[in-house]
C-alpha positions as CSV (number, residue, x, y, z in Angstrom):
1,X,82.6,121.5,103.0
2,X,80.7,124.9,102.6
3,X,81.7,127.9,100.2
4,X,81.9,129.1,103.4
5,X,84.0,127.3,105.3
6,X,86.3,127.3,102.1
7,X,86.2,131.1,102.4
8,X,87.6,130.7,106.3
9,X,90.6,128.6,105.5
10,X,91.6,130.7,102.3
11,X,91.7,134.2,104.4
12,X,93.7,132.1,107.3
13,X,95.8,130.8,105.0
14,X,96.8,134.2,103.7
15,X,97.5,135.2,107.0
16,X,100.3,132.4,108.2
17,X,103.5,133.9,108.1
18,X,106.9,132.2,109.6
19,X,107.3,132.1,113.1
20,X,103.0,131.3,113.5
21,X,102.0,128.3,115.6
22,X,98.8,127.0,114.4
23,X,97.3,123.3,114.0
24,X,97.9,121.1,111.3
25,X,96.4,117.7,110.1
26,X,98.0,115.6,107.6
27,X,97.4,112.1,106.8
28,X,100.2,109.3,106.1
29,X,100.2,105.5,105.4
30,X,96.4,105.0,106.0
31,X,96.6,107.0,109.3
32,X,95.3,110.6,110.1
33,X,97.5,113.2,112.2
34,X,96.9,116.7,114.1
35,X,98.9,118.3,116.1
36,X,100.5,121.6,117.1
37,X,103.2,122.8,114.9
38,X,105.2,125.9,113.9
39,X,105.7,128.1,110.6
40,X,109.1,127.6,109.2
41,X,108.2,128.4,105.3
42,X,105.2,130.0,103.3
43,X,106.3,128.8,99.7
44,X,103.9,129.4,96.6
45,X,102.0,125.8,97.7
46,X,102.5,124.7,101.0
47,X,103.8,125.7,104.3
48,X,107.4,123.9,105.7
49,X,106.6,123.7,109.4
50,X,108.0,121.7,112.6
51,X,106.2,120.2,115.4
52,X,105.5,121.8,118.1
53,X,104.1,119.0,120.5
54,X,105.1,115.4,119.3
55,X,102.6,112.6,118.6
56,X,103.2,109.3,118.1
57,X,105.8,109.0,115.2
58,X,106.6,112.9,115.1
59,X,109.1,114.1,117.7
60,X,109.2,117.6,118.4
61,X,111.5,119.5,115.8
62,X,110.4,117.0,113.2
63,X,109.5,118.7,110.2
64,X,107.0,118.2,107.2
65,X,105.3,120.3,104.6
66,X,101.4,120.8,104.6
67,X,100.1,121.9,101.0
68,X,98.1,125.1,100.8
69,X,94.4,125.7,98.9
70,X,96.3,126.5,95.6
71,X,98.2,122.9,95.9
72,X,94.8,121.6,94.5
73,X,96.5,118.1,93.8
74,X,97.3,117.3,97.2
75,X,95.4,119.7,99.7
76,X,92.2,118.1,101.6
77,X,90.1,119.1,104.1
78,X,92.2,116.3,106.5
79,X,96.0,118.2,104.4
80,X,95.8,121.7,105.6
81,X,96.9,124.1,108.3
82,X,94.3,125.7,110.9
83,X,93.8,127.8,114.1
C-alpha cells in the first residue's frame, strides 16, 4: 500500500456522510467479504452501515460497522469502506 493510495482512502473517507452507498470489504471467521452497502453512521472510528445487496451470510438490511483510518487497531486494507 502506497502513501498514495493511503492519501485516496483518507480524503474518501472524509467525504462519507449518512445516506452514501459505497463498497465495503470486511473480513470474518477466516473469510473475506465485499459488497454494496449503505451509510447509516459516521462515528469518530468507524462507519455503522447496512447492506445494500446481500452475499452469502449478509441479508439485505443486515448491519455491521467498518472501522475507519483512525481505528488503527482494527482498519486493514481488506477493513475499510470504498467507491
Amino acid at each position: 500500500m502506497s502513501a498514495e493510495k493511503v492519501k485516496e482512502q483518507v480524503q474518501f473517507e472524509c467525504g462519507v456522510k449518512v445516506g452514501d452507498r459505497c463498497q465495503a470489504l470486511w473480513t470474518n471467521s477466516g473469510r473475506y467479504y465485499q459488497t454494496e452497502v449503505e451509510v447509516v453512521a459516521v462515528n469518530s472510528k468507524s462507519f455503522g452501515v447496512k447492506i445494500a445487496k446481500a452475499i452469502e451470510g449478509y441479508p439485505v438490511g443486515w448491519r455491521i460497522n467498518i472501522p475507519n483510518f483512525a481505528n488503527s487497531d482494527r482498519w486493514t486494507w481488506n477493513n475499510r469502506l470504498t467507491k
